[in-house]
C-alpha positions in Angstrom: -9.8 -22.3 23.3 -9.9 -20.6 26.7 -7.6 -18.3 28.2 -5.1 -21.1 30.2 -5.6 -23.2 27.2 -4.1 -20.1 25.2 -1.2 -19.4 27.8 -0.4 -23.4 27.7 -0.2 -23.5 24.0 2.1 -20.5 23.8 4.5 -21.9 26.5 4.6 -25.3 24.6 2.1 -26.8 27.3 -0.2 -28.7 24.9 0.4 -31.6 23.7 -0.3 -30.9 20.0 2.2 -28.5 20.0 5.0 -30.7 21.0 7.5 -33.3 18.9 7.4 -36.4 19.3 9.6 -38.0 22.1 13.2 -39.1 21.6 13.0 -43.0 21.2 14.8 -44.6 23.6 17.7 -46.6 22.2 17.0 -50.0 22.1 17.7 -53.4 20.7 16.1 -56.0 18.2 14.3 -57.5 21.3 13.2 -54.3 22.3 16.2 -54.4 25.5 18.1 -50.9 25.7 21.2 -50.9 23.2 24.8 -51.8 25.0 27.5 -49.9 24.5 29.6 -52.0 21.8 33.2 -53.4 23.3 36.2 -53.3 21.2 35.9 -56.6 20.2 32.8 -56.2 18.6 33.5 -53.3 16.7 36.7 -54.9 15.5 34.8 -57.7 14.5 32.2 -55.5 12.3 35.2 -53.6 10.9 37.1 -56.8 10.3 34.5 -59.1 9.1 33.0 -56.0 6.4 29.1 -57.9 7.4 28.3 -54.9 8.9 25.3 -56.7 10.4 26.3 -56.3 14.3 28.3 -53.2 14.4 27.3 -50.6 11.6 27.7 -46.9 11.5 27.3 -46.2 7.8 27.7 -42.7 6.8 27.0 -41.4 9.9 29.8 -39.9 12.3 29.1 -40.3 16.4 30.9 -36.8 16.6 28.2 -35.0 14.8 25.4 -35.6 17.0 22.8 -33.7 15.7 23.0 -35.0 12.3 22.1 -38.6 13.6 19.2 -36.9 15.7 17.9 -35.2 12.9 18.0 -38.3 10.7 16.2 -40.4 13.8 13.4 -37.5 13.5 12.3 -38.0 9.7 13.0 -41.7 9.9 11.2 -42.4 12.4 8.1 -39.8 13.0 6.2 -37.9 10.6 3.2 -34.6 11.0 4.9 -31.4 11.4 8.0 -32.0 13.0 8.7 -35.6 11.6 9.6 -36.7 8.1 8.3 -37.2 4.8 8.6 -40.4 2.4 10.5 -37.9 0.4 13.2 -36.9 3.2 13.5 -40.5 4.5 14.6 -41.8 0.8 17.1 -38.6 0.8 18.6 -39.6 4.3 19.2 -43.5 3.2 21.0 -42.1 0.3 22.7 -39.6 2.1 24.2 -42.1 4.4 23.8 -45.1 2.7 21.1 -47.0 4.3 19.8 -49.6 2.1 16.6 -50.8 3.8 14.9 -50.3 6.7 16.6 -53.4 8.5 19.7 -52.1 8.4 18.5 -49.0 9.2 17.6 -50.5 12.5 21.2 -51.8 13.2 22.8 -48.7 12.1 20.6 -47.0 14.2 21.5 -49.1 17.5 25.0 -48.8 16.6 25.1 -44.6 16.7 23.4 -44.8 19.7 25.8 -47.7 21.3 28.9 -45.1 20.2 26.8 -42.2 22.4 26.4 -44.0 25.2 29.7 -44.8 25.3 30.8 -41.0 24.7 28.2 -39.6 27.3 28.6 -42.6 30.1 24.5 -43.0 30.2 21.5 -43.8 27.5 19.5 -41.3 29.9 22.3 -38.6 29.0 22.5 -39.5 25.5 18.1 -39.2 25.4 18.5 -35.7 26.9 21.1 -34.4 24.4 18.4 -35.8 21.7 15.3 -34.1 23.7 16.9 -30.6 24.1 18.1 -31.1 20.7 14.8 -31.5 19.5 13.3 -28.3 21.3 16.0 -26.2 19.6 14.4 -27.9 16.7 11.2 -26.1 17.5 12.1 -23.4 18.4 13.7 -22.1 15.1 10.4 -24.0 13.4 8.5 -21.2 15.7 10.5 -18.3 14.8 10.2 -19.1 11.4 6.5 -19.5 11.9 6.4 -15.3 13.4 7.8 -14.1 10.8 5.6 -15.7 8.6 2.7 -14.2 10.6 4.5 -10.8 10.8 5.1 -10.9 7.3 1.4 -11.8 6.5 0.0 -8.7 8.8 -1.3 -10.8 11.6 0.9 -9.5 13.8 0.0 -5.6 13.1 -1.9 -3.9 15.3 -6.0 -3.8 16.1 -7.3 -0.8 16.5 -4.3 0.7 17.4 -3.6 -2.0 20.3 -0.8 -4.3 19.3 -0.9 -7.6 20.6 1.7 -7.0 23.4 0.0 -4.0 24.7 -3.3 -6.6 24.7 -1.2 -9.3 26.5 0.2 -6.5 29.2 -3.4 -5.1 30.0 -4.8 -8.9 29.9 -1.9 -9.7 32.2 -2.7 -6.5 34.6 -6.5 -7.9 34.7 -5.5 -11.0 35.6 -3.8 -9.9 38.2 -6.5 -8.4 40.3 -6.2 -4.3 38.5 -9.4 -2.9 37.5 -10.0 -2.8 33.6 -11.8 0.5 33.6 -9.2 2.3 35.1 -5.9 0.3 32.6 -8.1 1.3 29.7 -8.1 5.0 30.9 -4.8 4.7 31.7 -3.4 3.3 28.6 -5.9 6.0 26.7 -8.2 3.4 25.5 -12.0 3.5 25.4 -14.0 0.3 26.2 -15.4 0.4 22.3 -11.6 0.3 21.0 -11.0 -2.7 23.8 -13.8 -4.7 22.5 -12.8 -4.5 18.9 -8.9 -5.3 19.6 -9.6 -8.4 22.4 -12.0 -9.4 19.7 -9.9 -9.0 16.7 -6.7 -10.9 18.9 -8.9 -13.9 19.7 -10.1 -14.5 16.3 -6.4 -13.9 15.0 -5.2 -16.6 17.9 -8.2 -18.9 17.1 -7.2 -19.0 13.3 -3.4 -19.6 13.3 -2.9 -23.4 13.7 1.1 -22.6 13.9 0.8 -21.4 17.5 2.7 -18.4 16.5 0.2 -15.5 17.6 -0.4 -17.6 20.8 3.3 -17.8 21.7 4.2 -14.0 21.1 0.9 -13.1 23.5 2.4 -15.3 25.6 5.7 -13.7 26.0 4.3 -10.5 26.4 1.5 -11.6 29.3 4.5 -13.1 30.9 7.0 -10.6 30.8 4.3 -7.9 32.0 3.5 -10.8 35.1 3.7 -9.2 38.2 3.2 -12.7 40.2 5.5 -14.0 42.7 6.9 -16.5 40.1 6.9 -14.0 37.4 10.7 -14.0 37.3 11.5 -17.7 36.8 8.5 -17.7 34.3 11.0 -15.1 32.3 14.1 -17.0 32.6 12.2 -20.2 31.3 11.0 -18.1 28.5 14.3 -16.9 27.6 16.0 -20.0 28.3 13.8 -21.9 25.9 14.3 -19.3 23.0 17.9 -19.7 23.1 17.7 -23.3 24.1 19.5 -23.5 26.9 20.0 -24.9 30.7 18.1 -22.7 33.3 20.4 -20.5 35.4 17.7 -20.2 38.4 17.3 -23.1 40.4 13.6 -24.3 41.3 11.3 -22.6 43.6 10.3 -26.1 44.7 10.5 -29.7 44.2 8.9 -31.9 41.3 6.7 -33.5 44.3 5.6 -30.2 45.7 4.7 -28.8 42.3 2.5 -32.5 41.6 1.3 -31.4 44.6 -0.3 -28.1 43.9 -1.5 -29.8 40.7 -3.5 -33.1 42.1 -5.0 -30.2 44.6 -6.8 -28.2 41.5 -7.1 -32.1 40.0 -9.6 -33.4 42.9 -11.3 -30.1 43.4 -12.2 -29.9 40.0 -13.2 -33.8 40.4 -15.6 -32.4 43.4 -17.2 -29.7 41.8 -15.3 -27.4 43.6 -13.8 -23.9 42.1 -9.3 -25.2 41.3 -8.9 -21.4 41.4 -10.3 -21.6 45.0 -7.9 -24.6 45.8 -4.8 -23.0 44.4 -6.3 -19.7 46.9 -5.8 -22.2 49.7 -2.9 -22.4 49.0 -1.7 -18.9 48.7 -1.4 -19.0 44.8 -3.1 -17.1 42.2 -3.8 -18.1 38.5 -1.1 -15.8 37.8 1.0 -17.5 40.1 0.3 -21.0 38.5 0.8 -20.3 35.3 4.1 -18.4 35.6 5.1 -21.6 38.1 3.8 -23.9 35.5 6.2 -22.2 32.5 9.2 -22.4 35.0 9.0 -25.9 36.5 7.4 -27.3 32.8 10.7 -26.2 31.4 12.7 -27.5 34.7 10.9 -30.8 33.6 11.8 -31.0 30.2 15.7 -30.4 30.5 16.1 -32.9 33.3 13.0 -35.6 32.2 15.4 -38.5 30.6 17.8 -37.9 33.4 15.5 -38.2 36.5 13.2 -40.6 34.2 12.9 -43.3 37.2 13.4 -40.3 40.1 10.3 -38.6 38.7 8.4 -42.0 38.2 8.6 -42.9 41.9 7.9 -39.4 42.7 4.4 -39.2 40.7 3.7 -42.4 42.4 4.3 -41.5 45.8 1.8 -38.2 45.2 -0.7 -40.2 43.5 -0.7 -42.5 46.1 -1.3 -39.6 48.4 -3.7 -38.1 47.0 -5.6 -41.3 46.2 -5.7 -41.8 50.4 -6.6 -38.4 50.8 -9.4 -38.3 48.7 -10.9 -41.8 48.7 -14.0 -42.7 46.1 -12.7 -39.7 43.8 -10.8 -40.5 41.3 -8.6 -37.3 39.6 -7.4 -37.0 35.5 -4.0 -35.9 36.1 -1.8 -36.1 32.8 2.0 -36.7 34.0 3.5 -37.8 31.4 7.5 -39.4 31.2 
């Protein structure tokens, strides 16, 4: 794993180390669930089928109860369920097949759309639900690897001093003269950068990656260094963002079809993003912000951000005719 591949993992970049989506609500034709009138659910309530209209055990006022149920029910691998927690939800709520599963399912979702006014609001409660989800999963994951030692010190260079100096190098400073600085000789360096990799290379759980990190971010001294922090914190307590983007979505898709079609070219991205007065630094503190930025606003602006991608790949596609670029954008 390279360096950005290291800094994308720890600011939940990578695709492995995401959940799965929020499904989108929709009906036995696969058409987006409607919000249930009166006379429908009076109907279910009166008739006792239950086959239209079905809540079961579940109560629309506890949202995250429903969301966590939709998680094991339908996803599995780290953050879904097991065959063991699907059987305990369909007790728990009485679900007696998989069938009428689906209908109770369409029917909790029906009741929160009609409590938040929009599906798109009700799939962004569900998203940032879920990366509250994994964030706690994460924490629990440190302390596992705090508990276990891999978090102690190399050589007397703990892993945020590491990510500070790494950060610092990055940055332009010379490493000879942060090594004397910090009291470090190149031998002792060598031994901890080693040491850190091997650690980060080894933990599967992401939770070495994502305390390096923190620390390479919160020692940034790049122009977006800031916002990078506030995304950082914002995503640890699971919150909105209380900074408001640098840029917009288009700008940002921009600066990333650039580095796309000079990589394409066999040209150097990191000289493309020079162009255009960024470093790597700069990038990847922008990318932490504006990834965040993304993800609490993605089932909101779903179809604002579709055309959006369009119009830049559109763009680009002009600008750069015969090349073709791998830009991953997903909604």
């Amino acid at each position: 794993m390279g360096f950005l591949d290291k800094i994308k993992s720890a600011l939940g970049m990578n695709k492995g180390a995401d959940a799965p989506p929020p499904p989108a609500p929709h009906d036995h034709d696969g058409h987006p669930a409607a919000e249930p009138d009166d006379d429908d659910e009076a109907s279910a309530e009166g008739s006792g089928s239950g086959e239209q209209f079905d809540l079961a055990g579940f109560d629309p006022d506890d949202e995250e109860a429903f969301f966590e149920a939709v998680l094991h029910m339908e996803s599995d691998g780290q953050y879904g369920g097991t065959d063991e927690s699907r059987a305990e939800i369909m007790q728990r709520y009485g679900i007696r097949d998989r069938s009428h599963w689906q209908t109770v399912k369409d029917s909790v979702y029906a009741m929160l759309v009609r409590k938040h006014g929009s599906i798109e609001q009700v799939s962004q409660h569900e998203l940032n639900w879920r990366s509250g989800q994994m964030q706690q999963h994460m924490a629990g994951n440190q302390a596992k690897a705090a508990a276990s030692g891999e978090l102690n010190p190399v050589a007397g260079i703990s892993l945020e001093q590491w990510a500070a100096i790494n950060a610092a190098i990055v940055g332009g400073a010379s490493t000879e003269d942060l090594l004397k600085g910090a009291g470090i000789d190149k031998a002792r360096w060598d031994q901890a950068s080693a040491e850190w990799n091997a650690r980060m290379a080894r933990d599967t759980t992401f939770a070495i990656t994502t305390v390096y990190g923190n620390a390479f971010q919160a020692a940034s001294k790049g122009k977006y260094g800031d916002l990078a922090r506030e995304a950082a914190a914002a995503r640890a307590a699971n919150r909105e963002l209380e900074v408001p983007p640098p840029m917009s979505h288009e700008q940002y898709w921009e600066i990333m079809y650039e580095q796309s079609y000079a990589t394409k070219q066999g040209k150097d991205p990191v000289a493309a993003l020079k162009a255009m007065g960024l470093t790597i630094v700069d990038w990847t503190d922008l990318s932490t912000y504006m990834g965040y930025h993304f993800e609490r606003t993605s089932q909101l602006k779903h179809k604002e951000y579709e055309e959006i991608h369009k119009r830049v790949e559109a763009k680009f596609a002009a600008k750069y005719p015969g090349v073709k670029a791998d830009v991953d954008i997903s909604f």
